[in-house]
C-alpha positions in Angstrom: -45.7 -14.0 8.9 -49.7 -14.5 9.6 -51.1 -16.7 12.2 -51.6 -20.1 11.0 -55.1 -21.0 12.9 -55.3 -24.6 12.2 -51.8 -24.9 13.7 -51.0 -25.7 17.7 -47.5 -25.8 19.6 -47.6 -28.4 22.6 -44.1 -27.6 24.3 -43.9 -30.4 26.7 -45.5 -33.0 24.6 -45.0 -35.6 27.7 -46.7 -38.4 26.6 -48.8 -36.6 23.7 -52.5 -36.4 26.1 -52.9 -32.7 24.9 -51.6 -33.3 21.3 -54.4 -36.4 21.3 -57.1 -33.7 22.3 -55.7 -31.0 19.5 -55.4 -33.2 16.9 -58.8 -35.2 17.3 -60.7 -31.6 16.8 -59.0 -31.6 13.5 -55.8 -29.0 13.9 -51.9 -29.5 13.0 -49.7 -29.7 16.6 -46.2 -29.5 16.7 -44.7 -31.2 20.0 -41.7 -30.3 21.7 -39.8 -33.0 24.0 -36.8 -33.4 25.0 -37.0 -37.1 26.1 -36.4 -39.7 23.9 -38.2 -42.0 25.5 -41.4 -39.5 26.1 -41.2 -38.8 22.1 -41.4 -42.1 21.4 -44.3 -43.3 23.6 -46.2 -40.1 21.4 -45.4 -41.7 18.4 -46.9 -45.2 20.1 -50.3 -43.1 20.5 -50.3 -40.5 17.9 -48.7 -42.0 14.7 -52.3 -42.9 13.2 -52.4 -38.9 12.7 -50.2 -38.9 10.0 -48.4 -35.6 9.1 -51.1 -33.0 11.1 -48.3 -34.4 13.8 -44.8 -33.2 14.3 -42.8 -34.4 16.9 -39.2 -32.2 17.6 -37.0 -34.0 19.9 -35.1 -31.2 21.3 -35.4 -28.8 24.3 -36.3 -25.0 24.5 -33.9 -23.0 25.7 -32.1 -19.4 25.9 -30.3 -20.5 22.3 -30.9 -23.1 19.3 -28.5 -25.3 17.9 -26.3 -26.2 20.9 -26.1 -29.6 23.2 -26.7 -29.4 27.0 -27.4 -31.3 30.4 -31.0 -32.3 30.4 -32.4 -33.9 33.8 -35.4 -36.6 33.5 -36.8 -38.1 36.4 -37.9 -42.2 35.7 -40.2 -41.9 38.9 -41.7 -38.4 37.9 -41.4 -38.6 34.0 -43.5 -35.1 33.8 -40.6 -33.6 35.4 -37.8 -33.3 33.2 -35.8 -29.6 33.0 -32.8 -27.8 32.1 -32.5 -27.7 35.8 -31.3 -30.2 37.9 -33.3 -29.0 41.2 -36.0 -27.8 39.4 -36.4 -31.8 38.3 -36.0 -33.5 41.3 -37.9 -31.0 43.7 -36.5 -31.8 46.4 -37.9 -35.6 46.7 -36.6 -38.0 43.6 -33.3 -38.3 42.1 -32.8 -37.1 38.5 -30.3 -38.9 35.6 -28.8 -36.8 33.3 -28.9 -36.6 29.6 -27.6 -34.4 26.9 -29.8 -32.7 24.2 -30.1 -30.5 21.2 -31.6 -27.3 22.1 -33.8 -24.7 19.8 -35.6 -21.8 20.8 -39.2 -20.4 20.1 -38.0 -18.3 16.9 -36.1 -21.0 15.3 -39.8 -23.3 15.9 -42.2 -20.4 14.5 -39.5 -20.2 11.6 -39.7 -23.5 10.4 -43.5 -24.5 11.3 -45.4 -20.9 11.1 -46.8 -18.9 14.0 -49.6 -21.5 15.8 -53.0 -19.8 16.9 -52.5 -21.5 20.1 -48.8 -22.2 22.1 -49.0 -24.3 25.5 -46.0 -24.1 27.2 -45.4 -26.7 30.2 -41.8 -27.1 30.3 -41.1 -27.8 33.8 -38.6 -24.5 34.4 -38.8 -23.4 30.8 -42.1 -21.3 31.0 -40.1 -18.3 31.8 -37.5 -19.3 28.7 -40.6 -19.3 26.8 -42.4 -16.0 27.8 -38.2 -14.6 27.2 -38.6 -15.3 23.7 -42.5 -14.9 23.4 -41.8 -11.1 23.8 -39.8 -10.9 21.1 -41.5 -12.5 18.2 -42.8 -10.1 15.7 -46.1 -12.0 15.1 -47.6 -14.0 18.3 -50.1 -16.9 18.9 -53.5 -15.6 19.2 -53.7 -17.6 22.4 -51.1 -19.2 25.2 -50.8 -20.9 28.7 -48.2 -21.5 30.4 -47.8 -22.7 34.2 -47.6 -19.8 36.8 -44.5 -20.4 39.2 -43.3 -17.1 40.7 -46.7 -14.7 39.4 -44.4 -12.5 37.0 -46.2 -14.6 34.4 -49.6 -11.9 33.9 -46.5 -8.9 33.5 -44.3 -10.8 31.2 -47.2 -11.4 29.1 -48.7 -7.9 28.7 -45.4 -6.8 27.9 -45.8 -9.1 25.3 -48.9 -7.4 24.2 -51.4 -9.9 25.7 -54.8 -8.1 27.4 -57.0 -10.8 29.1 -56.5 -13.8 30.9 -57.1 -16.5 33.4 -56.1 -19.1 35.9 -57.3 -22.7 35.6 -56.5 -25.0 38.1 -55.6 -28.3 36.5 -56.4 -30.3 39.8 -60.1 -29.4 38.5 -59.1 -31.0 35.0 -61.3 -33.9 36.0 -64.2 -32.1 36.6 -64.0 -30.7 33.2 -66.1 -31.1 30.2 -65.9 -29.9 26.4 -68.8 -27.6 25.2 -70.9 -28.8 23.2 -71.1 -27.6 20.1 -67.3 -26.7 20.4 -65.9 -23.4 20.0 -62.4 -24.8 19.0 -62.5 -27.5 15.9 -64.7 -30.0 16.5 -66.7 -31.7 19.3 -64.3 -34.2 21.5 -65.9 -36.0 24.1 -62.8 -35.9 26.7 -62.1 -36.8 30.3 -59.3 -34.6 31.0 -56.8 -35.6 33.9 -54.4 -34.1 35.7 -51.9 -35.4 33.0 -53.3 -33.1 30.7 -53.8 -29.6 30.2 -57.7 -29.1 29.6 -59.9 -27.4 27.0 -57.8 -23.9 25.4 -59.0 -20.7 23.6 -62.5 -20.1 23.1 -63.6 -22.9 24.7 -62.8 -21.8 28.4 -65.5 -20.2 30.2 -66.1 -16.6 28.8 -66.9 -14.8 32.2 -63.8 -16.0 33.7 -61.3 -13.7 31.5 -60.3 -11.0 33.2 -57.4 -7.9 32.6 -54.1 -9.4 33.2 -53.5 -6.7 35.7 -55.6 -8.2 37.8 -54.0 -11.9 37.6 -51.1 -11.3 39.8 -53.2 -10.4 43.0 -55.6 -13.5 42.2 -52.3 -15.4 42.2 -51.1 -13.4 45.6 -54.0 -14.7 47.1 -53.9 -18.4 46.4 -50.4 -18.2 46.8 -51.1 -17.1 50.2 -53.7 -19.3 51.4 -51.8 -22.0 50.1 -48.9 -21.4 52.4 -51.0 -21.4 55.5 -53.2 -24.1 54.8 -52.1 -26.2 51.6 -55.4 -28.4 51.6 -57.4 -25.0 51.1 -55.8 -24.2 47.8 -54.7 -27.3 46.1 -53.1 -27.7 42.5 -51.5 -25.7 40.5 -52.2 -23.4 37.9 -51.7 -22.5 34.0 -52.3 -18.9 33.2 -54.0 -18.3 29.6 -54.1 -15.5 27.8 -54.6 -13.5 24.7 -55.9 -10.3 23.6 -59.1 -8.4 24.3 -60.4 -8.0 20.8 -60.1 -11.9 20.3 -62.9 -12.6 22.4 -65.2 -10.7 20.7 -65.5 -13.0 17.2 -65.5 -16.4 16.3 -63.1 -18.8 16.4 -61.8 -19.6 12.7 -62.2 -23.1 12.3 -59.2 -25.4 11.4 -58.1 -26.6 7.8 -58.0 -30.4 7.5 -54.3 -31.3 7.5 
């Protein structure tokens, strides 16, 4: 099974800010959610797109095809999870629901492999980099949010080379290049809702071995505990292979 590089997983669709992004510079985005209530308000935004959108209402998890306890929070809708504590953090007070689960082969088995896969399921990023590893034929690039730093070592052993942190409390801050490198040109004010630019269109100089990640990571980690207002945020790790940076980015098919 080949790469499919006009295609894009969103898992964590939330609202559908990211997918809006994709899908305006012209690729295909499958979105995983596992609210019915967050699916729907990405069908209020994003049904003018037609079928370059898929929307899967169903959760990632260690197995597809079963039903399980899924905890959203109304306060903090960006906080849903498999895990109750993982939802409420502490602070808010989490319902439960039950949902249909499917996992990241039974996805790549109906929709293709996707060029790019952002993961931001809030506890499922390690669920996802599980079943990365084991997929004969991987995205080209992925994020997912760091949380306990295994994230650069799960990902090598995936086969992954380069990566690096962004801080998406800088999302604001952020601008697309111009001409793009991805697609086509967006004009976009990113927020901290939304993930940012992807791929080839984050700065080149910041890539880096993913070896060298985790003590990057150490260190805000660090500085963080002593002083939190030195080392706001938090962070999504991208990554992909050496040799990828080195061409062009193949342009997407219309859908």
């Amino acid at each position: 099974m080949t790469v499919q590089h006009d295609l894009i997983f969103d898992l964590g669709l939330h609202k559908g800010l990211d997918a809006e992004f994709y899908l305006a510079k012209g690729f295909r985005v499958v979105g995983l959610e596992a609210s019915p209530e967050l699916c729907a308000a990405s069908r209020d935004l994003l049904g003018h797109f037609g079928a370059r959108l898929e929307i899967v209402n169903l959760a990632l998890a260690p197995r597809a095809g079963e039903t399980v306890s899924f905890y959203v929070v109304p306060e903090k809708d960006d906080w849903g999870s498999l895990d109750r504590g993982t939802a409420e953090k502490g602070v808010e007070t989490a319902q439960e629901i039950t949902v249909r689960t499917t996992d990241l082969a039974a996805l790549v088995a109906e929709h293709g492999v996707p060029y790019y896969a952002k993961c931001d399921l809030e506890g499922g990023d390690l669920i996802f980099l599980d079943q990365l590893g084991r997929l004969p034929e991987r995205p080209v690039f992925v994020s997912v949010e760091m949380n306990d730093g295994s994230e650069p070592r799960r990902l090598a052993e995936a086969g992954y080379e380069v990566g690096q942190i962004v801080n998406q409390w800088l999302n604001p801050m952020t601008q697309s290049p111009q001409p793009a490198r991805e697609g086509a040109y967006v004009e976009r004010h990113f927020s901290h809702h939304t993930s940012g630019l992807f791929g080839q269109e984050l700065p080149q100089e910041r890539w880096r071995p993913l070896e060298e990640i985790g003590a990057l990571y150490e260190t805000w980690w660090n500085l963080r505990a002593q002083d939190p207002t030195l080392a706001i945020g938090w962070l999504d790790l991208h990554a992909c292979r050496r040799e990828t940076l080195e061409g062009d980015a193949p342009a997407p098919r219309a859908g």
